[in-house]
matplotlib code that plots the C-alpha trace (Angstrom):
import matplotlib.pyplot as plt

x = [171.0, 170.9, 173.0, 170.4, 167.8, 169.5, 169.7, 166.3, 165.2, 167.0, 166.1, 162.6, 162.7, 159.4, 157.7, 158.5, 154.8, 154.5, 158.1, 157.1, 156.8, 160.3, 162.3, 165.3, 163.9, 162.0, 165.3, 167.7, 165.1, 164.8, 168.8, 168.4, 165.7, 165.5, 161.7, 160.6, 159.8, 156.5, 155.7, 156.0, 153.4, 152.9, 152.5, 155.4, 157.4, 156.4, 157.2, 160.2, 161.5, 160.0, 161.6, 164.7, 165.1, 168.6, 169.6, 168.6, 169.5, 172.9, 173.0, 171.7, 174.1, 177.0, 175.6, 176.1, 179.6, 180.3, 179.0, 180.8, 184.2, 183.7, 182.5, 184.4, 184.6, 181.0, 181.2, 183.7, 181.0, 178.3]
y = [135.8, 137.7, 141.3, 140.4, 141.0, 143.8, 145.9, 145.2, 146.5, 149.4, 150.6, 150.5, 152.1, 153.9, 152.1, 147.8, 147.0, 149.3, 149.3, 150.8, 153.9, 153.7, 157.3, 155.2, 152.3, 154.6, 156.5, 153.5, 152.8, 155.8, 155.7, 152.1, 152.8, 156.4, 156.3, 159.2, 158.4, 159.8, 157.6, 154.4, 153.1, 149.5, 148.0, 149.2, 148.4, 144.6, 144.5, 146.4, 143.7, 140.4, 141.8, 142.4, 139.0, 138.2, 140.9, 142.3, 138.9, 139.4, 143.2, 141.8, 139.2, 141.6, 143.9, 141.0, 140.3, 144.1, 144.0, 141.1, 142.7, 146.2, 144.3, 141.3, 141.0, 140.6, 137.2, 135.9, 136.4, 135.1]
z = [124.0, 127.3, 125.6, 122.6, 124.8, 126.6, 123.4, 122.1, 126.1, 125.3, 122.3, 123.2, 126.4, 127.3, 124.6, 125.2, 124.5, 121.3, 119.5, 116.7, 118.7, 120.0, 118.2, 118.5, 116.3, 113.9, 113.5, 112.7, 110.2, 108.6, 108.3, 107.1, 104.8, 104.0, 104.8, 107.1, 110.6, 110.7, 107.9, 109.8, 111.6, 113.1, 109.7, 108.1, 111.0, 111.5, 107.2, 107.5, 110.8, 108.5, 105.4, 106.9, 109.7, 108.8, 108.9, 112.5, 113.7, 112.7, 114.1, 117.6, 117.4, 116.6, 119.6, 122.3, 120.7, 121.0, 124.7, 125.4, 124.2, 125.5, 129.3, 129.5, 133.0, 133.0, 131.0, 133.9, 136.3, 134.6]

ax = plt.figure().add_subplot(projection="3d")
ax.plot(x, y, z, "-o")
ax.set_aspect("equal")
plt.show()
């Protein structure tokens, strides 16, 4: 849950109160979705995130996999 977290801190730095603001999360949907970034606004993003749950659970729970492969020394500490 912790690397979860991590990435979600991440990829909104600069905007953690207003993600839907974040580039880096209007781009990966845009790639995900095809819709143009300047076309999403806070609606479309909280639809887009509900719509597609199971999905970005999966992904965040891939990313703390990933993290815990590429770092694993930091697992022995922890």
């Amino acid at each position: 849950m912790r690397y979860m977290i991590r990435f979600l801190w991440n990829a909104t730095r600069g905007h953690h109160l207003a993600p839907w603001r974040s580039p880096y999360l209007l781009w990966r949907i845009e790639t995900y979705t095809g819709v143009k970034m300047h076309q999403i606004g806070l609606l479309e993003f909280w639809e887009f995130t509900w719509r597609e749950r199971k999905q970005l659970w999966r992904f965040l729970k891939w990313t703390g996999e990933m993290e815990r492969y590429a770092n694993p020394k930091a697992r022995l500490s922890s």
